[in-house]
Structures are given as C-alpha cells and as structure tokens.
C-alpha positions as CSV (number, residue, x, y, z in Angstrom):
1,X,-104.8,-45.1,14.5
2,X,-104.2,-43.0,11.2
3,X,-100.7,-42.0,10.2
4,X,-102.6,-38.4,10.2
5,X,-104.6,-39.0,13.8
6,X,-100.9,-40.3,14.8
7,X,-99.5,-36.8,13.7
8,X,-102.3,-34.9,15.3
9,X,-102.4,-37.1,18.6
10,X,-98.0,-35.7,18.5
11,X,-98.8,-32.2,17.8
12,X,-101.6,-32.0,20.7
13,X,-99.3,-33.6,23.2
14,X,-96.3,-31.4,21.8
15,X,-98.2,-28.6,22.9
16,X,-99.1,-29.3,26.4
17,X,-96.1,-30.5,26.9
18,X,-94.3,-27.2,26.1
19,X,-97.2,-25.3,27.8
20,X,-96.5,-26.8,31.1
21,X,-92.8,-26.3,30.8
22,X,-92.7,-22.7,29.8
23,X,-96.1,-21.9,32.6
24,X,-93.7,-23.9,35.7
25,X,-90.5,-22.7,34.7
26,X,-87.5,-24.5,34.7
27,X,-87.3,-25.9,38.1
28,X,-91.1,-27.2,37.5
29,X,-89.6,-31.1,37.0
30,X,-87.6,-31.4,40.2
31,X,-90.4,-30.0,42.3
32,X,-90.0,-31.4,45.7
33,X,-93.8,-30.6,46.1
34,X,-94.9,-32.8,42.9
35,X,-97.2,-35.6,43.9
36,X,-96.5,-39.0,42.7
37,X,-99.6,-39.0,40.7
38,X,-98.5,-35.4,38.6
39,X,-94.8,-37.3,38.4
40,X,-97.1,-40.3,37.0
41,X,-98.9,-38.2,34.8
42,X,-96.2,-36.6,33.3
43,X,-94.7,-39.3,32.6
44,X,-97.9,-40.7,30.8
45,X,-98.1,-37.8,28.6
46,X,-94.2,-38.4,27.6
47,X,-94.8,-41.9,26.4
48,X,-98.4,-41.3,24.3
49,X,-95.9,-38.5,22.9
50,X,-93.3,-41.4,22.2
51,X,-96.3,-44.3,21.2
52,X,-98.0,-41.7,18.4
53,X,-94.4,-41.2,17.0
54,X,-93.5,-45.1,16.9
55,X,-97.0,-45.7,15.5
56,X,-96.5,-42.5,12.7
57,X,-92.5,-44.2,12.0
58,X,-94.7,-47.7,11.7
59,X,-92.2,-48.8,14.8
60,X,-94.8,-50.1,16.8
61,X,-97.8,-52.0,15.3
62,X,-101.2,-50.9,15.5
63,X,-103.9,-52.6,18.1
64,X,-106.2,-53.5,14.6
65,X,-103.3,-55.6,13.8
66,X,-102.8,-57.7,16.8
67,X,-103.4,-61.2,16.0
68,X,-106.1,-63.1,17.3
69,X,-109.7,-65.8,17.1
70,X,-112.0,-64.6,14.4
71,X,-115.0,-62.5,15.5
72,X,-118.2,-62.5,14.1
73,X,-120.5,-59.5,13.3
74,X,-123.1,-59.4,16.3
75,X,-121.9,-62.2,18.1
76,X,-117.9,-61.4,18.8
77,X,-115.9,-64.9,19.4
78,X,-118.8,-66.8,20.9
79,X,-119.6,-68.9,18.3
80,X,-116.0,-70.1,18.7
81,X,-117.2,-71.6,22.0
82,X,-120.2,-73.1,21.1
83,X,-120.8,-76.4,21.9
84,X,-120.2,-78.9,18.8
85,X,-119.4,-76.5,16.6
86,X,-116.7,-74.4,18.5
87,X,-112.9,-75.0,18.9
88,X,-112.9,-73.9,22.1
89,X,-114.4,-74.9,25.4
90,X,-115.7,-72.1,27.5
91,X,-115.3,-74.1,30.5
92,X,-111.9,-75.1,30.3
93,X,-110.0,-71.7,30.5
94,X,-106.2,-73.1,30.8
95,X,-107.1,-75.2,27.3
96,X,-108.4,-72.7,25.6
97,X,-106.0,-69.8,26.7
98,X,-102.9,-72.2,26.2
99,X,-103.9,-72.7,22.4
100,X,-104.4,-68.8,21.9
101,X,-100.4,-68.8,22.8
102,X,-99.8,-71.9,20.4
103,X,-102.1,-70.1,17.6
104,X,-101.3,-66.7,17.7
105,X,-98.4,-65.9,20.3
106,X,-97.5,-64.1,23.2
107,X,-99.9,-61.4,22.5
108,X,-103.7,-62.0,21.4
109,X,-106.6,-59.9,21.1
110,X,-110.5,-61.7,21.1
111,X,-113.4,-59.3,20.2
112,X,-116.1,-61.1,23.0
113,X,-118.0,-59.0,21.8
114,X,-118.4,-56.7,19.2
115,X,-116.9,-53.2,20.2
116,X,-115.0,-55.2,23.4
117,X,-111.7,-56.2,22.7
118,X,-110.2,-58.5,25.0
119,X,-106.3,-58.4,25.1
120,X,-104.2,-61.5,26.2
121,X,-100.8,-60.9,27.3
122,X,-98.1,-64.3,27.9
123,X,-95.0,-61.9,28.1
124,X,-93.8,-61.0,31.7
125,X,-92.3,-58.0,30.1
126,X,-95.9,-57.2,29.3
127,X,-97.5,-58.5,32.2
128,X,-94.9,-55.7,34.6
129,X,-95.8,-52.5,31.9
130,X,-99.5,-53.5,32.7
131,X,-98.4,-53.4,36.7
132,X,-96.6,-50.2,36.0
133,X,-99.3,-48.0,34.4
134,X,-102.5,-49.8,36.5
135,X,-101.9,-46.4,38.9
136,X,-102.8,-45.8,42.2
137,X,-106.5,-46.9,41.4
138,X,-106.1,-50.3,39.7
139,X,-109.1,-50.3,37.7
140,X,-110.6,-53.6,36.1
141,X,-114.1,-55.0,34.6
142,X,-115.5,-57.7,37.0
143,X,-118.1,-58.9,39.3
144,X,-120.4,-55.9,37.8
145,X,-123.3,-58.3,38.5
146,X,-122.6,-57.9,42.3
147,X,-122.8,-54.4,41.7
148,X,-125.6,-53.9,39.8
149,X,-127.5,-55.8,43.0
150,X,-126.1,-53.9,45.6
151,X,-126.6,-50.5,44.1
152,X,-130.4,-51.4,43.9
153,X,-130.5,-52.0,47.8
154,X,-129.5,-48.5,49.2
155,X,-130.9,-49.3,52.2
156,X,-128.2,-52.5,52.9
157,X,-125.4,-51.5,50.6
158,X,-123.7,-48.5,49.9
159,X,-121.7,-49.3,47.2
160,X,-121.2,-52.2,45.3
161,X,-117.8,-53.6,47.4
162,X,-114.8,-53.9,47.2
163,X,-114.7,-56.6,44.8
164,X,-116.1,-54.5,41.5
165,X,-115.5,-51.2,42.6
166,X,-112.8,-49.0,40.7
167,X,-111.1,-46.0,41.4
168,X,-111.2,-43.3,44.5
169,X,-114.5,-45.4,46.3
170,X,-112.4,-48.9,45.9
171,X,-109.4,-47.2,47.8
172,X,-111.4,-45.6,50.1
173,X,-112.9,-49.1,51.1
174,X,-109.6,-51.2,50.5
175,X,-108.0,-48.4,52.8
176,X,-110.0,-48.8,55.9
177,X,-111.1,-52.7,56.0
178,X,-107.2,-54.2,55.1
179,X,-105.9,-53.7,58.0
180,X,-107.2,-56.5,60.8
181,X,-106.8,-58.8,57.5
182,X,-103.2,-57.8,56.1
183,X,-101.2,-57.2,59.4
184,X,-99.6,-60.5,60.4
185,X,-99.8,-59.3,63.9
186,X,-103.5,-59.2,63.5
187,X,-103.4,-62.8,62.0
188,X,-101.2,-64.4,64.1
189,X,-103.7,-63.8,67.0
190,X,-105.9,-66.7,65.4
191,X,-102.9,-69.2,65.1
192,X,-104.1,-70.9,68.3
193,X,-107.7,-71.3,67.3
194,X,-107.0,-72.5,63.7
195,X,-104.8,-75.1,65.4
196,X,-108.0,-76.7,67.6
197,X,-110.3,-76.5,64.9
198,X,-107.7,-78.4,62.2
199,X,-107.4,-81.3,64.8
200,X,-110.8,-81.4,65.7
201,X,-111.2,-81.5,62.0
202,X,-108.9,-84.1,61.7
203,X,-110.8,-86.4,64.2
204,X,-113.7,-85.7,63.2
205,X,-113.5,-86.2,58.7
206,X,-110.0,-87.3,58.2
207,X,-109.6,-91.1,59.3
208,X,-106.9,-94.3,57.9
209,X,-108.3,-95.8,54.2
210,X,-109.7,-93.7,51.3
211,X,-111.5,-90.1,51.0
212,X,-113.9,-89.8,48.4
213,X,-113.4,-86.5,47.2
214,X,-111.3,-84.3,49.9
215,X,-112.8,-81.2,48.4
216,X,-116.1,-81.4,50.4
217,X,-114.4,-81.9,53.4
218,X,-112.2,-79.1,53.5
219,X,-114.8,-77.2,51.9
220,X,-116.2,-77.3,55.6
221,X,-112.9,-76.8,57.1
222,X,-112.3,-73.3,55.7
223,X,-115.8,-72.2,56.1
224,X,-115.2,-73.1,59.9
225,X,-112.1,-71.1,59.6
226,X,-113.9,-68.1,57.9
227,X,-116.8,-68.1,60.9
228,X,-113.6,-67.9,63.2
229,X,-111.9,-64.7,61.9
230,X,-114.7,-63.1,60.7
231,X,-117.4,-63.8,63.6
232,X,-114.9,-65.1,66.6
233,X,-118.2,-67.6,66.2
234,X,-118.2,-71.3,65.6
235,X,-120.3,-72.4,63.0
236,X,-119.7,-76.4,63.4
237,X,-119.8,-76.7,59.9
238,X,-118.3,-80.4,60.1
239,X,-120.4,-82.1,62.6
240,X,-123.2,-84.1,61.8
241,X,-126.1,-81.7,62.0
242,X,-124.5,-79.2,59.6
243,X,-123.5,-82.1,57.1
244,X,-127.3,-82.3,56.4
245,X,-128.2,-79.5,52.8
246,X,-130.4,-77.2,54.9
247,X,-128.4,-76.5,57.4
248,X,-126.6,-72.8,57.5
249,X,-122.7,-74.0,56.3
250,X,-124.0,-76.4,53.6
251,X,-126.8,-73.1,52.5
252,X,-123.6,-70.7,53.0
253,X,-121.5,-73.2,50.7
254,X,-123.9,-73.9,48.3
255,X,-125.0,-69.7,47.9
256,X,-121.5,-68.9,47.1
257,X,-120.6,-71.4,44.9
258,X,-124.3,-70.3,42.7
259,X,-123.1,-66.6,43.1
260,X,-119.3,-67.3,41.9
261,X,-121.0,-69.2,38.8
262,X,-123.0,-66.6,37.9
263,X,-121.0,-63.5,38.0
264,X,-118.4,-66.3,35.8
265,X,-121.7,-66.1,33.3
266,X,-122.7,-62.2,34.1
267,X,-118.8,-61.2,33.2
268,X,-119.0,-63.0,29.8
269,X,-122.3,-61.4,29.1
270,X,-122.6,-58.0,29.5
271,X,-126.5,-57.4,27.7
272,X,-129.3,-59.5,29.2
273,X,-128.5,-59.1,32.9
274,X,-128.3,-55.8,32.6
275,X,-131.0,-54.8,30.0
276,X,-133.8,-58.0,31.0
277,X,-132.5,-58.9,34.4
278,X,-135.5,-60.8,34.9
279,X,-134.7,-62.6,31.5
280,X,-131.4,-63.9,33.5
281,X,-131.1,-66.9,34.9
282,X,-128.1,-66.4,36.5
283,X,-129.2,-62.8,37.7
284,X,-131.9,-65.0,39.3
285,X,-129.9,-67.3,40.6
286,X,-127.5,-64.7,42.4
287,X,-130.8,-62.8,43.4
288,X,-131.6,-66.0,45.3
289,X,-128.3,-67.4,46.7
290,X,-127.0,-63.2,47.6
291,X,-130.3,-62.8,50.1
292,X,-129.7,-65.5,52.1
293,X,-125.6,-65.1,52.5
294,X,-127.0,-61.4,53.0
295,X,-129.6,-63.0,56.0
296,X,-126.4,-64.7,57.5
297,X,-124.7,-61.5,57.3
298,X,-126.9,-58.8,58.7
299,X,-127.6,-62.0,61.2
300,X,-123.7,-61.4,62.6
301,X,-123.8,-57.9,62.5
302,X,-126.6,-57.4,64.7
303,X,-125.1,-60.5,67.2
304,X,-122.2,-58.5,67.4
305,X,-123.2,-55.3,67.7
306,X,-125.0,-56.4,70.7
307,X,-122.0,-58.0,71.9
308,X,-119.9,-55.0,72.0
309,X,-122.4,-52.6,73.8
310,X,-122.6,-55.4,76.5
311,X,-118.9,-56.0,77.0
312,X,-118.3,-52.1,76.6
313,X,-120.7,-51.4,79.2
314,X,-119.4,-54.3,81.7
315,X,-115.8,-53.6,80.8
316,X,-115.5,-50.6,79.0
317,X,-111.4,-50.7,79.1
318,X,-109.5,-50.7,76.0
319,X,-109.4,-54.6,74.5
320,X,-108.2,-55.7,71.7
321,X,-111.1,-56.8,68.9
322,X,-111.8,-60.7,68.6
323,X,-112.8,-60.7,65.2
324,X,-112.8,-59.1,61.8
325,X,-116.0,-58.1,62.2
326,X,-115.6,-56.2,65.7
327,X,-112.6,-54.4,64.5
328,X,-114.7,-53.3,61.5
329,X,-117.6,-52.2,63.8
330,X,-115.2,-50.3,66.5
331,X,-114.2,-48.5,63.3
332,X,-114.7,-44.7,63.5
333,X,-116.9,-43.1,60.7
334,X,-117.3,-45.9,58.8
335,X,-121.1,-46.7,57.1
336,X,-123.0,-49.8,58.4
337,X,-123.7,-50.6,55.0
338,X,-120.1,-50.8,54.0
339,X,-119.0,-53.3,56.7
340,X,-122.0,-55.5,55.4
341,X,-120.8,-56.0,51.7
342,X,-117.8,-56.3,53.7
343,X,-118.7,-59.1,55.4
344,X,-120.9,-60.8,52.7
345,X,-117.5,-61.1,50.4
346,X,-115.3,-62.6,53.1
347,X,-118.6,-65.2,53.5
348,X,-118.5,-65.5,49.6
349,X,-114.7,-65.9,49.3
350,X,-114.3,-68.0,52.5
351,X,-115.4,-71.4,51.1
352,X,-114.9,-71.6,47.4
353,X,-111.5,-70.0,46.5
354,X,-109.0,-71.6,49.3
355,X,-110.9,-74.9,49.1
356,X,-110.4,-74.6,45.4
357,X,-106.4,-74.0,46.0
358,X,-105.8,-76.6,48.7
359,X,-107.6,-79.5,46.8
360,X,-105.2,-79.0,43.7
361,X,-102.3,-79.0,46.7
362,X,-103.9,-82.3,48.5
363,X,-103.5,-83.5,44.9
364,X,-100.2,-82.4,44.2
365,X,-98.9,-83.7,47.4
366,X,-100.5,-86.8,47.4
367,X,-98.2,-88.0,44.0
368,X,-95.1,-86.9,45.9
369,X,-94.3,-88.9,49.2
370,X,-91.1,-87.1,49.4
371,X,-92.5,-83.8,49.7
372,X,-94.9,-85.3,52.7
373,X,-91.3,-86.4,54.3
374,X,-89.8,-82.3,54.3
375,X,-93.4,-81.2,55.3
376,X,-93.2,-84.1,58.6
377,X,-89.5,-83.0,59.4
378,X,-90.4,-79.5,59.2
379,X,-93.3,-79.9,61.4
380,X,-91.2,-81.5,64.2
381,X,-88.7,-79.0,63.9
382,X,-91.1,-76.2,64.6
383,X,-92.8,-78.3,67.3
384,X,-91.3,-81.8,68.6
385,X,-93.7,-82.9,71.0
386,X,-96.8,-84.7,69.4
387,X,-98.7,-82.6,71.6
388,X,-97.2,-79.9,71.9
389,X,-99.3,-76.8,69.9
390,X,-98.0,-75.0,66.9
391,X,-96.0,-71.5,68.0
392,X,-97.6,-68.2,66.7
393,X,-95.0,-67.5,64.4
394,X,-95.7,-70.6,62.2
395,X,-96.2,-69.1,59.0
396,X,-92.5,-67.5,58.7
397,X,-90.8,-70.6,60.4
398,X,-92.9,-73.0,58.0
399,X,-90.3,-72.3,55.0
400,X,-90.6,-75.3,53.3
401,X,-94.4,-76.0,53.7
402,X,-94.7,-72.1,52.3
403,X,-92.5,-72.9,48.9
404,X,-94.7,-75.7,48.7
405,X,-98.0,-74.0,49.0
406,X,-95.9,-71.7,46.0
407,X,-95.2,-74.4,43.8
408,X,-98.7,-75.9,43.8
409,X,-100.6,-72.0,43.1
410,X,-97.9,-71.7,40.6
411,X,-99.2,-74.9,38.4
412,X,-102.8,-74.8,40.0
413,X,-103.8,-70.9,40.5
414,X,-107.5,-70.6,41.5
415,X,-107.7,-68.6,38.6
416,X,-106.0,-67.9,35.0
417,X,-104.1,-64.4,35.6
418,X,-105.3,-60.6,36.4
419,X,-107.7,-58.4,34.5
420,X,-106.8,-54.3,34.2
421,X,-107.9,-51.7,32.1
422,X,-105.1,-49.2,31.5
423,X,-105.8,-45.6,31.7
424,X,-103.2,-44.9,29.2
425,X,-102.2,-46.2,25.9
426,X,-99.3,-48.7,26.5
427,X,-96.9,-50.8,24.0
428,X,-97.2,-54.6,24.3
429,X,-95.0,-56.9,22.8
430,X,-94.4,-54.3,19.9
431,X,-98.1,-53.1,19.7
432,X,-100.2,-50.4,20.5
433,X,-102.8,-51.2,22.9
434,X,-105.1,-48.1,23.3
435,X,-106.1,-46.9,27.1
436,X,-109.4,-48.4,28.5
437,X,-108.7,-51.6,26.8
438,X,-109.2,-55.1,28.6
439,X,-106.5,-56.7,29.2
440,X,-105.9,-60.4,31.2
441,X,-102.2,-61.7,32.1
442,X,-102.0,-65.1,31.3
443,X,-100.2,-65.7,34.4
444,X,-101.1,-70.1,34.5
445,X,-100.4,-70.7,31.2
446,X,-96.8,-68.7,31.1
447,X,-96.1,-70.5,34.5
448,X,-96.1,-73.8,32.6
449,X,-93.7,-72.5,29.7
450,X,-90.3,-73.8,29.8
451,X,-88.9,-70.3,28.7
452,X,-89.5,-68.9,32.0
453,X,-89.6,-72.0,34.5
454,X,-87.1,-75.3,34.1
455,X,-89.8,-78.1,33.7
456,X,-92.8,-76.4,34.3
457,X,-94.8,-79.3,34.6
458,X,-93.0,-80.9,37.4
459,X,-94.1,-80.1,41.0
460,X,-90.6,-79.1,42.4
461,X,-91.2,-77.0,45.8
462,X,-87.5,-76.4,46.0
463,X,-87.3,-74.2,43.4
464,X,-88.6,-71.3,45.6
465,X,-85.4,-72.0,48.3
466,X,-82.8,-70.2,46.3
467,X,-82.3,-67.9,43.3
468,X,-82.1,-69.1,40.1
469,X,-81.6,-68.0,36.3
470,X,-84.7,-68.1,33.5
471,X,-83.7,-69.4,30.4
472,X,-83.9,-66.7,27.5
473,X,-82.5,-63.6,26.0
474,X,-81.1,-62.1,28.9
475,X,-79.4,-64.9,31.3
476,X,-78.6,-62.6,33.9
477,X,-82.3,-62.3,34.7
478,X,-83.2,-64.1,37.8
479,X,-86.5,-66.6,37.7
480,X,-87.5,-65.6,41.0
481,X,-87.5,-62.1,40.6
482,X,-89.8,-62.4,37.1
483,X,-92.0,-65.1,38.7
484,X,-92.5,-63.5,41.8
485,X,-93.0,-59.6,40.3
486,X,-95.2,-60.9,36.9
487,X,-95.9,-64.9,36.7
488,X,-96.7,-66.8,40.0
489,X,-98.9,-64.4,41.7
490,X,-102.3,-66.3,42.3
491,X,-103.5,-63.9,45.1
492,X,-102.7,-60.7,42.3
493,X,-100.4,-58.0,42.5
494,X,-99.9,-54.9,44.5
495,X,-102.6,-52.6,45.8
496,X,-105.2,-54.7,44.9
497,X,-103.5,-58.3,46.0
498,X,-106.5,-60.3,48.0
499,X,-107.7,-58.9,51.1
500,X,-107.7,-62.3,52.7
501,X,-104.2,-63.6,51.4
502,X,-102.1,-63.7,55.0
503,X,-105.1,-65.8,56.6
504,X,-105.4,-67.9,53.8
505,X,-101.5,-68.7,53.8
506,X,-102.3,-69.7,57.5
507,X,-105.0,-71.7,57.5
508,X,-103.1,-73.8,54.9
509,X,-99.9,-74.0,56.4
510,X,-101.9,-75.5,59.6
511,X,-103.6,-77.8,57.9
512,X,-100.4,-79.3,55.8
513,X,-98.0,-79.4,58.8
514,X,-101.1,-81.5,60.8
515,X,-102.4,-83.5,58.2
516,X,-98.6,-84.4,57.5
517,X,-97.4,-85.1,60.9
518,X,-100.7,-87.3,61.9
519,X,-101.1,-89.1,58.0
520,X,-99.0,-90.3,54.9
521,X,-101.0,-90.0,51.5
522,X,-101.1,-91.5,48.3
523,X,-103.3,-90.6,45.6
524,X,-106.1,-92.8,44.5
525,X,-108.2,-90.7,42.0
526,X,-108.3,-90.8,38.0
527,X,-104.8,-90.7,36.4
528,X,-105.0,-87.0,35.2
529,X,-107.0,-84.0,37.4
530,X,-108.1,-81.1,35.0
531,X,-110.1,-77.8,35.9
532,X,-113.3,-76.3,35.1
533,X,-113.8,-72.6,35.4
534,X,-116.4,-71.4,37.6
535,X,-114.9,-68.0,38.0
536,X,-112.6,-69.7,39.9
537,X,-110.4,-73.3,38.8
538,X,-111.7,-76.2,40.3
539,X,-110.9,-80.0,40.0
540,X,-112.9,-81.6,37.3
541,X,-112.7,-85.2,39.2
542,X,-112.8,-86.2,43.4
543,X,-109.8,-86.0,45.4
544,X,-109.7,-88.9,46.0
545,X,-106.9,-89.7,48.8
546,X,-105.9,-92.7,50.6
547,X,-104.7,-92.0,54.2
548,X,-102.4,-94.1,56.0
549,X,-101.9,-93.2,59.7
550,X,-97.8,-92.6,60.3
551,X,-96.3,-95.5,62.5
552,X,-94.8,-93.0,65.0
553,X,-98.7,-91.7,65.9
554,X,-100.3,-95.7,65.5
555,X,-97.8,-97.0,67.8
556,X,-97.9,-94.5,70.1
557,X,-99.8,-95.1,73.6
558,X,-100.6,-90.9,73.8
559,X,-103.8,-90.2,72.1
560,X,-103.6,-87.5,69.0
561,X,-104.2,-83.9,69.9
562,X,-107.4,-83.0,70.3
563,X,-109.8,-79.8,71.3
C-alpha cells in the first residue's frame, strides 16, 4: 500500500469512525444491546485505522515485502516443485515447509500462483491474531473440488458440506449436525460397542510375531468403527470376505483415499478442474470414487429410514437414537440432501485421517517400551479383571493414554497446520497482511522447534501432566497454555475444530489400553518413518510391528476377552 492510499485508507476510516460516534451518542460503546459481531466490528475498524497509520509511519512492513520462494510469471512457485529441477518436494510438506522457516523465517509468503499469495505463519503470536480475527464464520479455501461436484447434483446435495462451505451456510450446517458427535454423553453411549469390536479385532488381525504394515489393519478397524456410530450397522470390514478389493469396506477405503488425493491435487490447482473438468484427471478420479461412497450412502439412508418408520410405528415411545445417522434423520426441518453430504464426509473421514494418526502412534509407541508399561498400568487401574469390560467413562479416566495420544499428534499431526482467510487486514510478525489473504499456520513444524517445546524431537508423553515454562522472551509464559491455544492442535481450533474429534479420541484410547494390556511391541520397520502428503500425512514405509503376547495373558488358563 502507498504512503498516499495509506493516508486515504486513515482519513476514510477517520470518518466513519467519527460518524458513528457523533450518530450513537456517547453511551453508543457501552451498549448493553451491542452484538458481539458490532463489538467485533468496531473493533476491526480501530485497528485498520491503527495498521494504515503504522504502514504510513513505515512501523509495520508492507505484505510486498514479506520474504519468501521466488515466483515465476504465469506459473507462481511451481516450478520450484518440479521434479529434478525443483528444490522442493511437493509431496513432502513437513520438508519443504521446515526449510521455508530455515530460508526465510517465521513469516513467508509463496505466490502458488500468480495473483494468490500464500502466507506462512511459524509464530504462535501470529498463529492466536489469526484465531482472533477468523470471526464467527471461520472462513478458509479448501476441498472446493467437493463443492463444485455437489453443487452440480441438486437433486442429492444441497450444498457443498460442511467441509468447504464458508460463512452463514457452514454454521447453519455445523450448528445442527455437531451435536450427536461433540456431546460426550452422546459418545460415551458407543463405549461398550467399540470395546467388542477392538477385541474381536484383536483376535481376529492382531496375533504374537510381526505385522507387515499395521496401517491396513487398522485401516479396517476404524472403518468398522465408523459403520458403528454412523449406521449402528456392522460392516465386518476385517473378516475374510471383506479383505477381498471388491468388497464394500475395501471399495469404501479405497474411494476415500482417491477422493482425499485428489482434492490434495484440486487445492493446489485452481484452473483445469474448474475450467476443463473433463481435462482432470483427478476431477475424474473423484467423479468415480464420490458415486460409489455416494451409492453406500443413499444405501444407509434409505435402510434407516425404513427402520425408523417401523420401530416408530411398533413402539412409537420416545427412545433415544442408535446412531448418528438416526439422530440426523429424527432431526426437525432439516433437508434430506443435507444429512447425505453429511453422511458421505463422516464415510470419507472415517478411514483415512484416524488411521493416518494412529499408525504414526503404533510407531511412536512401539520405540518406547516404557510408555507401553504406563499405558498397561493405567489400563488395570481403570479395569483389573482381564475380563472385566472397559467403564463408560474411559476417555476422562484414561489420563495418561490421552497425553500420550497428545504427544504423538503433536510430532505426527495428520496434517501441517490450519488454513483461514481473514476478513480484515491483520499485522503478522511486523507485517501487513491484507484481508482475504491465505494464510496456513505451520502448526508441525513450530511443534518441533526447541523455542517453544524442550526437545521437540523426543516423544515425551509426560510433558502434557503438568504445566510448564517455554523458553523465550517472556519466561513467565506457560508451554501448555501456547501449545494447547496455537501449536498442538491437530483436530484445529475453535468453531470449526473436527466434527468427529470426541469419537476419534475414543476409538484410540480403546484400542491402546487393549492392544497394551493383551501385547508388548517393538518396532521392526526401517530405521526412520517419514510422511507423504495426500491431503492428509501418511507414513511413507509399513508399520511394521513385532507383537509379543504379555506373560500375565500367555500364562493365563482364562481365554482373552472376546465378542
């Protein structure tokens, strides 16, 4: 911005400013009748007032000055990721993001493409005025590709979800379906059921001697788990006949892992999908892989909405819904079409993200045997018989296994930080970053900087138990409160944290406290497990795990717990 669009940008603001105050007299800022969003705004308008005078005083830099990857005329940074000739690696986001920091610092900017500027942001002091201005609508520029499909099928979808929607239609949808998925009241209710299906998957995948690659097998684990909440169904994706690639859970598997690798693609490429569609390989792929988790989904809906018109006619008393799905049908004034895209992303997010996260923790806690020892003592503490079952409270009295579930998403987040776009102008890290600008928090590579974490790299679950002191300017600031508020979120932050987060927490803090208490496990894959990006992190090697039944359980006459 000009020194004289600077002065301009002062004057115009001046004005309103004054305008307002004069028009609501003086009582108009303590209101008692002001909405949060007019105290918001207000507030907005002070500090563009405040930005245009730092910019005009040359106390705050301008955004053409932030430093960052050269850009090319036409083709933005992407020859930087070309293969051979490119420094970075497209598919290797922690890599590549981590030398931005080491090139150019806590604050970069990368023109993608030409007329997008991407802002990356390492500062936690940046990262909270990005959570303080997102406003009640946190907006940001993702799955579009799921959106462009939906939107061309009025007659299944009425919007494109709640994954790439923005503004008033995101709450309105966020709003009404959180509910059955964010009240641990409503998630404890499946505690029982996750249980049997952990040890039947225990008997059935997880035996003494070495697992190829754990990642397929849990895969199948937490698309059983997703059937459960979401259908009250059993899809037996782990026996033998689903094992086989036709079969529904491998097709579901398989769908959403082509769908999550092409909106990856779609976001970085904003032209040919949307001019050419047909041009697209990856708008072809998603066309594909979408109908049939679509098929699965209109499927359950029609199953279930049978289901409820026979049990309401044979016992029309009030009962509580058995599944997501049910409570999202028995939902007044809510569109059929909605509760289908609904459905579809809990199918889409049900296999690929938490089997993602819980392979990098298999990993994690298969180098530490002494972590497996806390995770075994905490598990008989919550339940001492061997087969007793697991009480309905276990994810608050499962302290440990939770700070350990922390510690791995803090080194190992499914992905590399959170995406807004600001619908103000804000100061970063002493520049101006005009409103509508991209910006992505850098959330996995500040984790791993010893400036805000005491030996990043180590896997130390303890560090959740108590509070501690960063290391920095200000000593008095406490770790936990910056990780928890700006670094270590891997399910995001505030109104727009994941939908599924509570049953997710579960379904891994069942599967630790079982697959601890029945196994030891020592790590028998490569020496060093790195990530690919496929919109999501995933291991770029097996799990590979050896098993080794505990002595308590082998020596034991009483069979395991089964179903």
């Amino acid at each position: 911005m000009s020194l004289l669009k600077a002065s301009c940008f002062v004057r115009t603001w001046r004005s309103v400013v004054i305008r307002t105050a004069s028009s609501n007299g003086p009582q108009a800022n303590t209101d008692p009748s002001s909405t949060p969003e007019q105290k918001l705004m207000k507030k907005w308008g002070t500090d563009n007032v405040r930005i245009a005078q730092q910019l005009e005083e040359g106390t705050v830099k301008p955004f053409n000055t932030i430093p960052g990857p050269r850009s090319f005329s036409f083709l933005g940074t992407k020859p930087l990721f070309w293969k051979i000739v490119g420094k970075y690696d497209k598919d290797q986001h922690m890599d590549t993001y981590y030398k931005f920091y080491k090139e150019f610092g806590e604050i970069v900017r990368e023109d993608v493409h030409p007329k997008h500027p991407l802002v990356h942001i390492y500062n936690p002091a940046d990262m909270q005025t990005m959570f303080i201005y997102e406003g009640t609508y946190p907006m940001r520029y993702s799955h579009m590709v799921l959106e462009k499909y939906r939107l061309e099928k009025p007659e299944v979808y009425a919007s494109g979800g709640i994954l790439p929607s923005n503004g008033p239609a995101w709450y309105a949808l966020r709003k009404k379906f959180q509910k059955s998925l964010q009240d641990y009241r409503e998630v404890e209710k499946y505690v029982g059921r996750v249980e049997e299906i952990t040890d039947e998957f225990l008997e059935a995948r997880i035996q003494p001697g070495i697992i190829e690659d754990c990642s397929q097998e849990v895969a199948r684990l937490f698309m059983e788990l997703t059937s459960l909440v979401a259908f009250d169904e059993r899809f037996h994706a782990f026996s033998e006949a689903e094992m086989r690639p036709d079969s529904r859970s491998s097709r579901l598997m398989g769908s959403a892992s082509v769908i999550n690798c092409s909106i990856m693609k779609t976001n970085l490429n904003h032209i040919l999908w949307r001019l050419f569609p047909q041009l697209s390989k990856a708008w072809r792929d998603l066309v594909v892989a979408h109908a049939y988790v679509e098929e699965v989904a209109l499927e359950q809906i029609a199953k279930k909405m049978a289901y409820i018109k026979e049990i309401d006619a044979t016992r029309p008393e009030n009962r509580a819904p058995t599944s997501t799905l049910e409570s999202y049908l028995r939902l007044k004034d809510t569109d059929i079409r909605d509760i289908t895209g609904m459905i579809v992303d809990l199918l889409l997010g049900g296999s690929d993200t938490i089997t993602s996260s819980m392979s990098y923790l298999l990993h994690n806690l298969s180098r530490h045997p002494a972590v497996q020892e806390k995770i075994y003592d905490e598990c008989l503490r919550i339940q001492p018989d061997d087969n007793g079952r697991l009480p309905q409270d276990v994810a608050q009295k499962a302290t440990y296994t939770s700070q350990v579930i922390r510690e791995s998403l803090r080194i190992n987040p499914v992905a590399i930080g959170i995406g807004r776009v600001l619908p103000v102008d804000v100061v970063m890290s002493g520049y101006h970053v005009p409103k509508f600008t991209h910006i992505v928090s850098q959330n996995q590579v500040a984790c791993r900087l010893p400036q805000y974490f005491d030996d990043p790299l180590e896997f130390r679950p303890e560090r959740w138990e108590r509070r501690r002191y960063i290391r920095g300017e200000d000593h008095l600031q406490e770790e936990r409160l910056v990780s928890e508020k700006c670094l270590s979120i891997p399910f995001s932050h505030g109104s727009r944290v994941c939908i599924a987060k509570k049953v997710a927490e579960l379904d891994m803090i069942v599967l630790l406290l079982k697959l601890c208490r029945r196994y030891t496990m020592r790590w028998a894959g490569a020496p060093k497990v790195g990530m690919r990006t496929v919109l999501v992190h995933q291991p770029d090697t097996p799990i590979r795990i050896e098993f080794t039944e505990r002595k308590s359980l082998a020596d034991s006459s009483t069979p395991s717990p089964r179903t």
